[in-house]
Structure formats: C-alpha cells, structure tokens
C-alpha positions in Angstrom: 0.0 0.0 0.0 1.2 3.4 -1.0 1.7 5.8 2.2 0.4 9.3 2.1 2.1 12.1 3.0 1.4 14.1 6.2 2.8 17.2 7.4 2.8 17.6 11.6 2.1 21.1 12.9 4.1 21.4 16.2 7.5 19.8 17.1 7.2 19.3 20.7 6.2 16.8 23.4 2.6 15.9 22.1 4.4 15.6 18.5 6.6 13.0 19.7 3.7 10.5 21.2 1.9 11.1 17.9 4.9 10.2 15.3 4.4 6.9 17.0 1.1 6.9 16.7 1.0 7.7 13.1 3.9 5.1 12.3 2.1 2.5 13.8 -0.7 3.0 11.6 1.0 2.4 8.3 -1.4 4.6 6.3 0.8 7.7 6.3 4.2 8.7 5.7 5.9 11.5 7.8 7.2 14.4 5.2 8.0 16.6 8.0 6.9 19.3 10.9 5.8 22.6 10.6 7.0 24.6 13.7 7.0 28.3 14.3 10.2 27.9 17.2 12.3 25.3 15.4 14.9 26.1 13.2 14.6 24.9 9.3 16.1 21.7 8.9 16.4 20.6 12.3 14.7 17.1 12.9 12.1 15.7 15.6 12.8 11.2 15.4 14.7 11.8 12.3 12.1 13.7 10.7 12.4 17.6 9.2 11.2 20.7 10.3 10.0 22.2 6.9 9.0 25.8 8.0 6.6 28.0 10.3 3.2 28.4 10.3 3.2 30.7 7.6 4.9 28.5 5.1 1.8 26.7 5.2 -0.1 28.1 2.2 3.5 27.4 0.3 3.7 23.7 1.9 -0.1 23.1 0.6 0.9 23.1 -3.0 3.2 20.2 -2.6 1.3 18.4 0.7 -2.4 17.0 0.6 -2.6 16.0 4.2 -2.1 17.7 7.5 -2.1 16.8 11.4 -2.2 19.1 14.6 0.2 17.7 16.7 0.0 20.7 19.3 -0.7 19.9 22.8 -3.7 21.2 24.7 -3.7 21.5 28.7 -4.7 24.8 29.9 -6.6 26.4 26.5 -7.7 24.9 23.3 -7.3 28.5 21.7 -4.3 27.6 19.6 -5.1 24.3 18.4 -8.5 26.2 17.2 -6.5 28.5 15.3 -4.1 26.3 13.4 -7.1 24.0 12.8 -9.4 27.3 11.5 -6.1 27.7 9.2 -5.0 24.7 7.6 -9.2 24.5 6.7 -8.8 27.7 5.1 -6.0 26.5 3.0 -8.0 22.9 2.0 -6.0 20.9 3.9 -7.4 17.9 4.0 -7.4 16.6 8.3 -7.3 12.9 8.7 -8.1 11.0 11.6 -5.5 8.7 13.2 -6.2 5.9 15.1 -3.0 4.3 16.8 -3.2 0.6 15.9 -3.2 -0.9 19.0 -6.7 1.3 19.7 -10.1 0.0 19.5 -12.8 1.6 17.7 -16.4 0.5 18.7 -19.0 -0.4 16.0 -20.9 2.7 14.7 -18.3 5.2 16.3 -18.0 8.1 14.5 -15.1 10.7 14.7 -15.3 14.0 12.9 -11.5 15.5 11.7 -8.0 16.0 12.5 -9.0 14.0 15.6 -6.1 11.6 16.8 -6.6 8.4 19.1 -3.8 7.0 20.9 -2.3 4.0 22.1 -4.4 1.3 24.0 -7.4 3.4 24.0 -10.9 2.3 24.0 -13.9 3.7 22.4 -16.9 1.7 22.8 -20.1 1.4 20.1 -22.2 4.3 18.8 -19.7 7.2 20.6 -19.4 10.2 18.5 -16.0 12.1 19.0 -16.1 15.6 17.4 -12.6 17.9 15.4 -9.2 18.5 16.4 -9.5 15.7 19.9 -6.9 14.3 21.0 -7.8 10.7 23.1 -4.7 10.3 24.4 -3.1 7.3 25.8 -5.3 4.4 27.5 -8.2 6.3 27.7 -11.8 4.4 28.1 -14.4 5.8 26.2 -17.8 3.9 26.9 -20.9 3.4 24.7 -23.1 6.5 23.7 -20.7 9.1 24.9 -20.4 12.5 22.9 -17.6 14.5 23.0 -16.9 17.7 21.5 -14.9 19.1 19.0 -11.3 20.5 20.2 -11.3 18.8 23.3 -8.7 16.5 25.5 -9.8 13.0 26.8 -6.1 13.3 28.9 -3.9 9.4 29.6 -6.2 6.8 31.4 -9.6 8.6 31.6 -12.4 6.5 31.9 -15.6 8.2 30.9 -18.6 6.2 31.6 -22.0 5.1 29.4 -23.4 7.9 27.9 -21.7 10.8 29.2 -21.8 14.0 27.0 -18.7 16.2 27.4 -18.7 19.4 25.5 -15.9 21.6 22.8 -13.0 23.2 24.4 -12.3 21.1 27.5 -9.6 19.4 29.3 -10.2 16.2 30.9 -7.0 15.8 32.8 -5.1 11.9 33.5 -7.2 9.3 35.5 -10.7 11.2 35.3 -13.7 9.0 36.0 -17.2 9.5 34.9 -20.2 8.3 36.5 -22.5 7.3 33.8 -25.6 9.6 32.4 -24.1 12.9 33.1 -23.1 16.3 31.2 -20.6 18.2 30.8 -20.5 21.8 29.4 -18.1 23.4 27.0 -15.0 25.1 28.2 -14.0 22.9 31.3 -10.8 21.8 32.4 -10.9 18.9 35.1 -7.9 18.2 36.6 -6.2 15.0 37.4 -7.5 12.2 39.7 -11.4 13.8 39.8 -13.9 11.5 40.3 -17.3 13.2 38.6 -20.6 11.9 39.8 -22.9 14.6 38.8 -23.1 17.1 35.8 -21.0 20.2 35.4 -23.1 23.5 34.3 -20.6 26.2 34.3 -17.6 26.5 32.5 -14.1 26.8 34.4 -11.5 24.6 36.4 -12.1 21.9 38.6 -10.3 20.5 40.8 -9.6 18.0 44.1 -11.7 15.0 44.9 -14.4 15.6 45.6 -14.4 18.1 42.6 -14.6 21.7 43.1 -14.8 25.1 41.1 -11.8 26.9 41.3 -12.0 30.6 41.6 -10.3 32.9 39.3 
C-alpha cells in the first residue's frame, strides 16, 4: 500500500507521542513538521522541520494532508487556530487511530482527531474535530464529545456521558454514567465526577470543586 504524506504542525512533546502513533498506523508517511520555534532543517525522530506556520499556504501546493500535533492543557485556543487555518487553506485533516486502539462499532469521529495507544472507544460514541484521546483512555458506549477537546492518559468516561468543545479532561478522570458536561472545562487529574458540570471553568480535588479565578 502506497503511504500518504502528512505534514505535523508542532514539534514538541505531544508531536513525539503522535509520530508513534501515526507510524504505527501504516497509512501515512511522515514528510516533516511545521513549527514556528524550530529552526529549518532541524529534525524531531529523524524527521524535518519544513518551516513556520506561515509557510503553510506554500507547503499546501506540494502536501495534501495535515495533522495538529499541538498539545492542549490549559486552552484549546491555539489548536482552534491552526485548525481554522490549515481549513482555510484545503487541507485535507485525517483522523489517526493508533493501531493498537479499539474503535467500537458505529463510532463516528469527525477530523484532525487523533486516538492513541491502547485506547478504547466503545459502540455508537461520536468524538467531534481537532481531539486528542490520548493514551489508554476508556471511552464507553453512547458518549459525545466535542470538537477540540482533550480526553487526557487513562480517563475513563462512563455510558453515555456527553462532554462538550474546548475542554480538558485531565489523566485518571472517572465519569459516572448519564451525566453532562459543558463546553470550556478543564478537570484536573485524579477527579472523580458523579454529577453534571453546568458552568464553564477549572475543577479541581476530589471531591471536585470550582476553582476561583
């Protein structure tokens, strides 16, 4: 099978854990990384920085195919705009599922999304643009999330559990089933959350609390 070329847009930490994503996939073949603080022709796992973010119109004429690979803790605000961007320029945003994940029957994932190692998503979950699922994360039947948001290492979100755009679910989460979650809300690691949150912000502790500004 021929392997498409992808171009990565950020050379740091969260672009390291997806090259071995997207090499495990054998679908797509790494023709280098877009990054506005590297230097030209360094290299990230062998691979070479081909310019900054606005090289990207002059990259599209040569490259089809495209991949965030730009972390997201605190704000998905720059993700959004590199995703808004390569749209406007007709990239075309690919979903990558790692090969040793599990995708459940009728799942449906909308673009740029990636899916890590060892994850889980269970049968007729709908995963919206620009996630990231990252690393053994447990996604269970009927569960919604939205687009640009961060299912963080070993979360477990239960049976249909809606979780909304923009947030940040941080590592080792747990969702009680049959609950909400609103757009804009970072949870932090450890949280166990057995009721739904209304109000956007930062939670935090077990039990969970709103954090003031």
């Amino acid at each position: 099978m021929n392997k498409k070329a992808i171009i990565l847009i950020g050379g740091g930490g969260h672009c390291k854990s997806c090259i071995d994503v997207i090499e495990s996939t054998n679908e797509f073949e790494i023709a280098g990384i877009v990054d506005s603080q590297l230097a030209l022709g360094e290299t990230v796992f062998g691979y070479p920085v081909l310019g900054k973010d606005e090289d990207l119109a002059t990259l599209r004429k040569k490259y089809e195919h495209a991949l965030i690979t730009v972390g997201q803790i605190r704000s998905a605000k720059v993700r959004i705009k590199i995703f808004e961007l390569l749209q406007s320029l007709e990239f075309n945003l690919p979903n990558i599922v790692a090969a040793t994940a599990h995708i459940g029957k009728n799942v449906q994932l909308g673009q740029g999304t990636i899916v890590m190692h060892q994850v889980l998503v269970n049968s007729d979950t709908t995963i919206g643009d620009n996630c990231i699922i990252n690393s053994k994360a447990l996604v269970e039947h009927d569960c919604k999330v939205g687009d640009h948001t961060h299912i963080s290492t070993a979360a477990t979100i239960n049976g249909t559990v809606t979780i909304g755009s923009e947030c940040f679910i941080g590592s080792r989460v747990s969702f009680v089933n049959n609950i909400d979650i609103t757009d804009n809300v970072f949870i932090g690691i450890n949280s166990t959350i057995s009721k739904s949150i209304t109000e956007p912000g930062m939670y935090l502790r077990n039990p969970v609390k709103k954090q003031n500004k």
